[in-house]
Wavefront OBJ file of the C-alpha trace (Angstrom):
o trace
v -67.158 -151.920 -3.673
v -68.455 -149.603 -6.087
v -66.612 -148.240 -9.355
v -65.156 -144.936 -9.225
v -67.304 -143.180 -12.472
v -66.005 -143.105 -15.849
v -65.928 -139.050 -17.384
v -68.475 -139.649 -19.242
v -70.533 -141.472 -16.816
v -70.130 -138.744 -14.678
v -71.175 -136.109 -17.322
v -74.588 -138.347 -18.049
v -75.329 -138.437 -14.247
v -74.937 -134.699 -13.850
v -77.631 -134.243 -16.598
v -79.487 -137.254 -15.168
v -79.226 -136.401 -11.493
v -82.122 -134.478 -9.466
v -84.931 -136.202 -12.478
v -83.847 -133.394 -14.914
v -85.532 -135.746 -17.502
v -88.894 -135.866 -15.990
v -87.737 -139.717 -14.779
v -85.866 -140.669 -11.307
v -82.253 -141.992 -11.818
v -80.149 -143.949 -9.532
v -76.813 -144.979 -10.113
v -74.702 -147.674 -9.649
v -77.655 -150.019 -8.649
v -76.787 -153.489 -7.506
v -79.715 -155.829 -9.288
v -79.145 -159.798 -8.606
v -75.142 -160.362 -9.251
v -74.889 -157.261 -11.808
v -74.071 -153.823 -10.822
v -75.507 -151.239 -13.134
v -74.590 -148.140 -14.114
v -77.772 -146.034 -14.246
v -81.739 -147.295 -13.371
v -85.039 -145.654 -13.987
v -86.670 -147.705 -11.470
v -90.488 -146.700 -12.393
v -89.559 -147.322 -15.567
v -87.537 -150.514 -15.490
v -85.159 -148.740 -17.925
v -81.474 -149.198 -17.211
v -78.644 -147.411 -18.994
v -75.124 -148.590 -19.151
v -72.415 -146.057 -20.580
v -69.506 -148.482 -21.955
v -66.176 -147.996 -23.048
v -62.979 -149.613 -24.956
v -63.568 -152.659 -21.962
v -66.973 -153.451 -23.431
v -66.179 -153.683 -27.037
v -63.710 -156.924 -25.680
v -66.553 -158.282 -24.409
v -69.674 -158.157 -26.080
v -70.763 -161.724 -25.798
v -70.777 -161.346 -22.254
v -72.523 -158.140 -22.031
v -75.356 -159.537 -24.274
v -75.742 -162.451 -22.039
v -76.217 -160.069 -18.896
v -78.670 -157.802 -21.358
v -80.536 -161.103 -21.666
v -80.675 -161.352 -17.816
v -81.822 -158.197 -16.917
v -84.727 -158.725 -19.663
v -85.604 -161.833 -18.419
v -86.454 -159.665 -15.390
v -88.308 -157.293 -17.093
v -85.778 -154.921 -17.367
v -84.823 -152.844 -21.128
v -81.350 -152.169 -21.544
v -79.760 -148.937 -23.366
v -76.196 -149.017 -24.110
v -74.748 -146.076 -24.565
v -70.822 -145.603 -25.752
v -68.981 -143.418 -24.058
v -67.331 -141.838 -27.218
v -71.137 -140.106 -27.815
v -70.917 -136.351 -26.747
v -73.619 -135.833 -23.822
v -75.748 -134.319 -26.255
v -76.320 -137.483 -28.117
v -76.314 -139.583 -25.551
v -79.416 -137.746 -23.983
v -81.048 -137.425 -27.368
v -81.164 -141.326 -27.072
v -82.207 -141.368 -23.679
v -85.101 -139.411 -24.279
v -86.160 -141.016 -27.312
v -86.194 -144.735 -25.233
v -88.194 -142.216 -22.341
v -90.636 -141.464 -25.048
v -91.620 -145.078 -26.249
l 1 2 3 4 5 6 7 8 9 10 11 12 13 14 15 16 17 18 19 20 21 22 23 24 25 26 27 28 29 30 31 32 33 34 35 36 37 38 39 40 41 42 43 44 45 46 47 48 49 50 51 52 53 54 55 56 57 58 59 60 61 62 63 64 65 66 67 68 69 70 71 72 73 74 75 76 77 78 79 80 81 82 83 84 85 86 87 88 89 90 91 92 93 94 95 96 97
């Protein structure tokens, strides 16, 4: 079963939603045993919006960064302190590499 959204998950998917960014978003995408938060699927580019959970387990997040790149995936970690503003400012600048 899926997660119910985070707020500001939900706030990043309303400005991600419909390709507002010129790039197709899914979210909650199930890829191997990991269930992501957001995927840019022609671009291989998932984001991942994390909260206080995350900072109590950064070894284990790196490890399933280190996954997903092994299958050719980039990972951008957002937190979800970051008004939407800068958290699409970052998205767009990893959309422009």
């Amino acid at each position: 079963m899926l997660a119910a959204p985070s707020p500001a998950e939900e706030r990043l998917w309303q400005a991600l939603r419909a390709s507002q960014l010129g790039v197709a978003f899914k979210r909650q995408v199930v890829i191997g045993s990991f269930i992501v938060d957001f995927l840019a699927p022609a671009r291989k580019l998932i984001v991942e919006v994390d909260g206080a959970f995350h900072e109590r387990q950064r070894v284990a997040d790196a490890r399933r960064d280190a996954k997903l790149h092994k299958l050719g995936f980039v990972v951008l970690r957002l937190s979800a302190r970051l008004q939407l503003s800068e958290m699409l400012a970052l998205l767009e600048r990893e959309l422009a590499r």
